[in-house]
N, C-alpha and C positions, 0 to 999 in steps of 0.2 A: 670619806663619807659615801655611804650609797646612798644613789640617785635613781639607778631601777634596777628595785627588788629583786622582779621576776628573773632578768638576766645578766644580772650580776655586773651592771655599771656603776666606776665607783664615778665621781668628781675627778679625780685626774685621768681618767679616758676620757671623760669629756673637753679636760683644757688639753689634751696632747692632740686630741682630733682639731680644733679648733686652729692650734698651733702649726700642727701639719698643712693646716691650708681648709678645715671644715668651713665651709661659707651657711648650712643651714641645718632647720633639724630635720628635713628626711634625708637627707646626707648622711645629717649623725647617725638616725637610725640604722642606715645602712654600713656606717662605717662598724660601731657598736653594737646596736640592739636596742638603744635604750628606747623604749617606746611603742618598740614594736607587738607587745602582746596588749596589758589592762591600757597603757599610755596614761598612766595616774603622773608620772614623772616629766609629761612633755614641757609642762611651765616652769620647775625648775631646770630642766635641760638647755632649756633655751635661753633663760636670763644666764647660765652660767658660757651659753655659748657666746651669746651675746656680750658678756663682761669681757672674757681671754681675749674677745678678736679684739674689744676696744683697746685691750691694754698692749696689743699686739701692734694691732693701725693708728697710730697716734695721728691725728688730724694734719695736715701741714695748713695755715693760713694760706687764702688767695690773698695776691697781691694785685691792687689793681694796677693795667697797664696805660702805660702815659699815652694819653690821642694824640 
């Protein structure tokens, strides 16, 4: 699926940036484009960058330490 029009970002350049280490969206924009001209695309950009890293950083529990 495209995600920006104007410069031709699909959904899988947004999870491969993600993957590769993208930590936000002016990153992404700079990695991709997406957002960089109308920025009609920035809120889907970001919940999709947002979903990849979560499925990527799986939380580890704190465990508390014994006094």
């Amino acid at each position: 699926m495209y995600v920006c029009i104007c410069n031709g970002v699909t959904e899988r350049d947004i999870r491969q940036a993600a993957e590769a280490g993208c930590r936000s969206v002016p990153e992404l924009t700079m990695r991709t484009g997406a957002g960089a001209n109308c920025g009609s695309c920035l809120d889907t950009a970001a919940a999709l960058l947002e979903d990849t890293r979560g499925v990527r950083e799986l939380p580890v529990p704190m465990l508390q330490q014994a006094a």
